[in-house]
ROFIDREN-806815 format. One record per residue: x, y, z of N, C-alpha, C, O in turn. Coordinates in steps of 0.1 Angstrom, whole numbers, plus 5000, padded with zeros to 4 digits. Layout:
N
XYZXYZXYZXYZ
...
END
This chain:
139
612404933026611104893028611004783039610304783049
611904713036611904603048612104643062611504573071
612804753066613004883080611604853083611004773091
611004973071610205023071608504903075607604953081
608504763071607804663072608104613085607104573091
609404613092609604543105608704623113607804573120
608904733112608604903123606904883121606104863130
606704893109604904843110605004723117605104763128
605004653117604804453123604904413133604404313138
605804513136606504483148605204463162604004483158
605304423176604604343187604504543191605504613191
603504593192603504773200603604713219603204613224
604104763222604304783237604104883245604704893256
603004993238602405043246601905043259601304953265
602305153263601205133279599805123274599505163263
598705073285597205123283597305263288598105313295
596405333283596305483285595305503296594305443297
595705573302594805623314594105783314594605903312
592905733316592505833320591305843304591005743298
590905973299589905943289590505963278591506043276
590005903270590305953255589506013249588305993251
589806123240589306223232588406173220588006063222
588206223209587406163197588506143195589406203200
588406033185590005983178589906053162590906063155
588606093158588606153147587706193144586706173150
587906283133586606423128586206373119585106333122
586606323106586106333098586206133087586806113077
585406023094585505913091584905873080584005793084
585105883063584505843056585705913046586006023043
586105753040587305743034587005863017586005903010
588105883017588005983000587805882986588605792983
587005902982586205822972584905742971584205712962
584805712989583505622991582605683004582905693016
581405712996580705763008580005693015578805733016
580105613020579605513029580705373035580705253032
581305453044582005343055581305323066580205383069
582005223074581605243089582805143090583405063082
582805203107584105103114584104973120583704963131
584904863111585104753118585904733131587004783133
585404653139586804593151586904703157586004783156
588204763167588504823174589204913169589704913157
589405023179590205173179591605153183591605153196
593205123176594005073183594805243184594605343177
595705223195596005393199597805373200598405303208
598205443189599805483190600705543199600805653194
601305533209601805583218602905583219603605483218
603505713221604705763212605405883230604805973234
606405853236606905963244605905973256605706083260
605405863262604405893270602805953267601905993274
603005953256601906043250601006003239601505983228
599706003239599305963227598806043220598106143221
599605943204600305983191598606033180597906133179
598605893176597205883173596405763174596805653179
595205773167594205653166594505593151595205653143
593705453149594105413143592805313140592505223148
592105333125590805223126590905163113591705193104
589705073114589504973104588305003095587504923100
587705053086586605063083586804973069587804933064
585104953064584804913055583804963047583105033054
583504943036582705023026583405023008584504993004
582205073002582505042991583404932987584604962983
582904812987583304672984585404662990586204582987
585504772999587104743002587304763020586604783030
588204763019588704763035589604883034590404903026
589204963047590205093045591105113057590605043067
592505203060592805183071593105353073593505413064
592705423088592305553088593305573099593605473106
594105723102595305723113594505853116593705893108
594705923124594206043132595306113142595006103154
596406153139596806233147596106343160595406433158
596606303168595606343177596406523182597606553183
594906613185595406743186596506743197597506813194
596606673209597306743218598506693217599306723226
598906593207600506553201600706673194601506753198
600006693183600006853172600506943180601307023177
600006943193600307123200601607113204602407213204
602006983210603706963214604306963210605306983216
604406933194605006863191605006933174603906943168
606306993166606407063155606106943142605206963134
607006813142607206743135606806593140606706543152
606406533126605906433128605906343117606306403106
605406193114605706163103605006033103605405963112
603805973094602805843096602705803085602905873075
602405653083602105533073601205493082601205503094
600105423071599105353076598805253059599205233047
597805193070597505033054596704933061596704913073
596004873053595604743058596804663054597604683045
596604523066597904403062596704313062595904333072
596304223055596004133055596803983064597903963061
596203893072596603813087596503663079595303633076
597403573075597003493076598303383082599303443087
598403253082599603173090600703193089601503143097
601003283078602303333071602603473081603803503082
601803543086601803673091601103753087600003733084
601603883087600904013083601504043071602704053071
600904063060601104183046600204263040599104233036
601104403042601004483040600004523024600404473014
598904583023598604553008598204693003598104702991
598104823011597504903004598305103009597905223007
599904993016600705133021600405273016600305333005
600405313027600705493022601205553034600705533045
602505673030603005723040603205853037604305903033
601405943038602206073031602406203042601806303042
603606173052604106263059603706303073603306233083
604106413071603606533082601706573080601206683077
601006453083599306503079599006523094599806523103
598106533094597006513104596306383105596406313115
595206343090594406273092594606183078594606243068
594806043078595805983066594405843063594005783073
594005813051593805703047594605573040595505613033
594505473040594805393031594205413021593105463023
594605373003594205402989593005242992592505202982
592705193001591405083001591704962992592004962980
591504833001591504712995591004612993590404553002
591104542980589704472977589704352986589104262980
590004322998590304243013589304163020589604073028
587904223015586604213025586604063029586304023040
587003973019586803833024588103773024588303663018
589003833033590203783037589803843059588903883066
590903803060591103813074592103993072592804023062
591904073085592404183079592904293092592104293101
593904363093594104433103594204593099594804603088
593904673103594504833101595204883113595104903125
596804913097598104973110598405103107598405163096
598705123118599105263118600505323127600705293139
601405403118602805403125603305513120603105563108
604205573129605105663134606705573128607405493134
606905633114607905493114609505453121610205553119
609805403125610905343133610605433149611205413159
609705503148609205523162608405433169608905363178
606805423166606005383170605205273162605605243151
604105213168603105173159601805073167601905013177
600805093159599904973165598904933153598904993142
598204813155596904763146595704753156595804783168
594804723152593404683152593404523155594204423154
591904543161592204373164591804343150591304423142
592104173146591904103134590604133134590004153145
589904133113588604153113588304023100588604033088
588003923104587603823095586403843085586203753077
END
């Protein structure tokens, strides 16, 4: 887990991406709560010159969720693949992790949502020991 904790945390060194971005996702409203919307920014995983997926912050039903979106034109190139996402909660200490989940080869992955709302809060999303990025902080 600690690998696996550096590889989320870690500083992304992404290039900026050029040129347009696609929808980052189809279907934004977490499993269990029908009413999110998205906090803060769309941070984007960039994996091989190529981008991986999107990666957001929403909130709803009294928690903070974190949503990854594999994006189609990684899918078409690409057979195999493998994502974690979570909110970490930000404070002087750093980032922790509070609501991990890494189930595989998906497409479209939530975090299980965390009771966070009145903390300081980031949503990460990673490709593990590959890739990764967060959201800007959402106080």
């Amino acid at each position: 887990m600690k690998l696996l904790t550096r590889a989320a945390l870690g500083a992304a060194t992404a290039p900026l991406a050029l040129g347009f971005f696609s929808p980052a996702a189809h279907a934004e409203q977490a499993p269990g709560c029908s009413s999110t919307v998205q906090i803060g920014s769309t941070a984007y995983v960039y994996l091989d010159g190529q981008t991986f997926a999107s990666v957001k912050q929403f909130k709803g039903c009294g928690k903070n969720y974190a949503y990854m979106y594999v994006w189609e034109g990684y899918r078409s190139s690409h057979s195999t693949w493998d994502v974690c996402v979570s909110i970490a909660t930000v404070d002087s200490a750093g980032r922790h992790l509070i609501d991990l989940r890494c189930p595989g080869k998906v497409v479209e992955a939530w975090s299980s949502g965390a009771d966070t709302l009145s903390q300081c809060t980031v949503a990460v999303g990673w490709y593990p020991d590959r890739a990764n990025a967060a959201t800007d902080v959402r106080c």
